[in-house]
Every structure is written in structure tokens, then in C-alpha cells.
C-alpha positions, -999 to +999 in steps of 0.1 A: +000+000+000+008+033-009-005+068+004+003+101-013-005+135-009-003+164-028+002+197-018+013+234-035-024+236-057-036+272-055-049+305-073-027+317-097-031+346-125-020+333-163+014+331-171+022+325-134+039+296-120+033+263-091+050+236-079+029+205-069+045+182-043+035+149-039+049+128-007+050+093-005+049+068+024+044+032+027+060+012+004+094+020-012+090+049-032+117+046-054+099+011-065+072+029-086+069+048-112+049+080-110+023+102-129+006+137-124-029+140-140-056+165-140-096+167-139-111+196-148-154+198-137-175+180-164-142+166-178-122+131-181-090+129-158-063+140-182-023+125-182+002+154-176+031+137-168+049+104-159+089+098-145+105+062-140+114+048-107+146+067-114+138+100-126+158+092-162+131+087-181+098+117-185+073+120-205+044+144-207+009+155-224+010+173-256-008+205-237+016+208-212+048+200-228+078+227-223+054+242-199+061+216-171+086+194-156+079+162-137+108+155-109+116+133-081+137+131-050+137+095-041+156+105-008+127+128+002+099+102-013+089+136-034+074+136-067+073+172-079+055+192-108+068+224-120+044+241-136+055+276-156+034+296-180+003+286-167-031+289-188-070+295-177-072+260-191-046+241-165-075+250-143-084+213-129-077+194-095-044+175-100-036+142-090-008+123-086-009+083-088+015+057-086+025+025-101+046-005-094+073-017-115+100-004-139+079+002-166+073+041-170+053+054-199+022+050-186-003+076-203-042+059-188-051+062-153-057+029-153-026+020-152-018+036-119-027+019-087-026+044-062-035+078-061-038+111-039-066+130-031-060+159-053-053+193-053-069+224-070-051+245-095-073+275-107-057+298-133-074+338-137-071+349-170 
């Protein structure tokens, strides 16, 4: 079992910037990989961003790409999202999720078997 939590959502005016944290405890972190999402209110939960179990390997949604980074500090059991340039549209409640194993490029939420509660990004245009 795995519990995360995110933290670092808030209001923010367009072009600004966040950082999401999400901390990990339970099993050992550096076992999974990790993903961020995003659901926006009448919407499907949307991939953002996925790291291996290492951090060499990234990958990321075609809306948010050279807009955000995707990080982790397997000391700190940390999975980070940098977000820059942010848009009315990255309005949504984030999520981040977790999934055992080596293999990384994992784009569905299915895929992931643990996630966080969530935490809301709104963007003022």
C-alpha cells in the first residue's frame, strides 16, 4: 500500500507559475513509477506527466509540454510538478498516482494503482 498526498495547488493569474508536491509513504517509493494528471469539472481525468522509478526517463501531455517538468527526490519520497506559464485551461484538480514496477510510460489512469486526493489549481485569465 501506498498513500500520497499532494500539496502546493492554489490560485494563480495566467502566465504564473506552481509547484505540486506529492509525498509518498508506505511502500518503497523509489519502486514505482509515477504520474501527475488533471480533472477539470465536467471533464475526463487527463495524463500530464509520468517519471520512471529513477527520474531518467519523463514524458508528458501534448498541452503541457515545455510548460512543465515532472521531478523526483527518491531521498525525500517527493514527486514534484513544475508548472511555468500557466493557462486558464490548467485549471483542474491535479492528482498524482503511482505504479509498481520499472515500466514508465504510462499515459491511462488505469494503469496507476494508487492515487492522492487531489489538489486544485485555478488559473485567472
Amino acid at each position: 500500500q501506498v498513500q500520497l498526498v499532494e500539496s502546493g495547488g492554489g490560485l494563480v493569474q495566467a502566465g504564473g507559475s506552481l509547484r505540486l508536491s506529492c509525498a509518498a509513504s508506505g511502500r518503497t517509493f523509489s519502486n514505482y513509477a509515477m504520474g501527475w494528471f488533471r480533472q477539470a469539472p465536467g471533464k475526463a481525468r487527463e495524463f500530464v506527466a509520468a517519471i520512471s522509478w529513477s527520474g531518467s526517463r519523463t514524458y508528458y501531455g501534448d498541452s503541457v509540454k515545455g510548460r512543465f517538468t515532472i521531478s523526483r527526490d527518491n531521498a525525500k519520497n517527493t514527486v514534484y510538478l513544475q508548472m511555468y506559464g500557466l493557462k486558464p485551461e490548467d485549471t483542474a484538480v491535479y492528482y498524482c498516482a503511482a505504479a509498481p514496477g520499472s515500466y514508465s510510460a504510462r499515459y491511462s489512469p488505469g494503469e496507476y494503482d494508487y492515487w492522492g486526493q487531489g489538489t486544485q489549481v485555478t488559473v485567472s485569465s
